[in-house]
N, C-alpha and C positions, 0 to 999 in steps of 0.2 A: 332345789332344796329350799331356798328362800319362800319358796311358793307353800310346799309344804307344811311352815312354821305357820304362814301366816293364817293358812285355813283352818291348822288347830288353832288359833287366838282366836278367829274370825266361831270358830265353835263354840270356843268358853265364853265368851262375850253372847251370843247367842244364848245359853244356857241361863247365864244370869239374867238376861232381858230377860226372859221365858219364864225363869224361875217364878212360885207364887210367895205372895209378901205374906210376911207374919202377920197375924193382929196387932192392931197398937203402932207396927214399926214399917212407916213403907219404908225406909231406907233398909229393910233386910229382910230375906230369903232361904227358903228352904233350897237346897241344890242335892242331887246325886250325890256323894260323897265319893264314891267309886268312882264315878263320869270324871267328875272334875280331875281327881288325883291322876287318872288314867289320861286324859287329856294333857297334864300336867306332867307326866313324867313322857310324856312323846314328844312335849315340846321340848323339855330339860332335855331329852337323847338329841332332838334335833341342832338344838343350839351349838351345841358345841362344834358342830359339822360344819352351820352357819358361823360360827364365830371363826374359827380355824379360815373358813376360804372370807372373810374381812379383813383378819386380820394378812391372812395373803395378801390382799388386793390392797391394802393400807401399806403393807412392805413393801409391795410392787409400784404404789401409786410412789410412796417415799423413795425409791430406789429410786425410777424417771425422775421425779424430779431433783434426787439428787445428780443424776448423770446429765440432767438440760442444765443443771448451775454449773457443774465442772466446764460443761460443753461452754457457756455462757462464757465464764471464767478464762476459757482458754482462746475462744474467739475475741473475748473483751483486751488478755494481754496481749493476741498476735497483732491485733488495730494498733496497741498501743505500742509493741516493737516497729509494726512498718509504720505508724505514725514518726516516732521515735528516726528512722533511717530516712525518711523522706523529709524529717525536717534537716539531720544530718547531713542530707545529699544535699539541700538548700544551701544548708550554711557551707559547706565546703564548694560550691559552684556559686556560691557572692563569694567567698573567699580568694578562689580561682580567679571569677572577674574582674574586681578590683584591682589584685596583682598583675592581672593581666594590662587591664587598663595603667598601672602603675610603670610594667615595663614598655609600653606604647608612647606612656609620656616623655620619660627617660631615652628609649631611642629617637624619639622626635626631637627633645632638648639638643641630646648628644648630635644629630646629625646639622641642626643649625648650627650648633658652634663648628663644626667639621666645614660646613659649609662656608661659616664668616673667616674661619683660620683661613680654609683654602683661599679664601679672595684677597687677604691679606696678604697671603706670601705673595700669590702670582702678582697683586697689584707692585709689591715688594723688589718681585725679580722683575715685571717689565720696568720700573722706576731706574732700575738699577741700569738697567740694555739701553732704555731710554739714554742715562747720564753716559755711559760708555761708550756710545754713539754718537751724541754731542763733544765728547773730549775726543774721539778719534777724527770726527770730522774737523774740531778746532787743529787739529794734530795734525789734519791733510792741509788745509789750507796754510796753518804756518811753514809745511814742509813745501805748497806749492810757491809761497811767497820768496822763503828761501833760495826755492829751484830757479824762480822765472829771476829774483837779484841775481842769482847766481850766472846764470845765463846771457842776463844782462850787461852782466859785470866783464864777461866774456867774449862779448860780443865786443862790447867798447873795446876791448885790448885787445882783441882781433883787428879793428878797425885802426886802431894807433899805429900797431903795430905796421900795416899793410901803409900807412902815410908815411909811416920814417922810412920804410922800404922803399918806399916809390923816389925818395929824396936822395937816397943814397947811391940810387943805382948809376951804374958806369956811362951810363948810354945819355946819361942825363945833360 
């Protein structure tokens, strides 16, 4: 159709080249009066035909490109949601590690003191078995000192004893 319109212009323009000039006025011409109007009302039918499928194509051109902005738009905020959750997951995974690091520090604290407590008591009880060891041993030896006076003690008066008897005896 577009072809159509243009070969009626491409005619009237023709015409008018063609046409012959007045006396006195080359800027003006005799023409057909009928040619031209007849030319002129084929184009006027055709345009509308033409205008109708532009203005389609202008609707259609307007539609894409309003459906590539929406498209744009919806591509543009899903970037900006998983932008959005990826820096989310960031932050909640430094938040994690730190904590994480935080309870590492705190069970490594807590286990040296665990560790200096426990060397403390044991150093504490063997202090203690040590001293108790020492006072049983002082404990033995005054009890052997005891034993061997005692014994001593015993022996002498066994042996007195066995002199006066020797003295007393009938036979003597």
């Amino acid at each position: 159709m577009a072809n159509r319109v243009e070969e009626l212009i491409e005619m009237l323009y023709e015409m008018v080249e063609e046409a012959r000039s007045l006396p006195l006025g080359a800027d003006k011409c005799i023409l057909d009066r009928d040619k031209v109007l007849d030319l002129m009302d084929e184009i006027k039918a055709q345009l509308p035909v033409e205008l109708s499928e532009a203005k389609k194509l202008i609707a259609a051109k307007a539609e894409y490109v309003a459906g590539a902005k929406r498209e744009a738009e919806l591509l543009r905020q899903q970037a900006e949601e998983q932008a959005k959750r990826m820096l989310s997951e960031d932050h909640t995974m430094a938040i994690a590690k730190q904590k994480s690091q935080e309870i590492i520090r705190s069970a490594e604290e807590r286990a040296k003191e665990l560790r200096r407590v426990a060397s403390e008591y044991c150093e504490d009880i063997l202090k203690r078995t040590e001293e108790a060891i020492i006072q049983a041993g002082e404990e033995i030896r005054a009890s052997r000192v005891k034993f061997r006076s005692a014994a001593i003690a015993s022996s002498s008066a066994e042996g007195r004893s066995e002199d006066r008897g020797a003295g007393l005896s009938p036979n003597a």
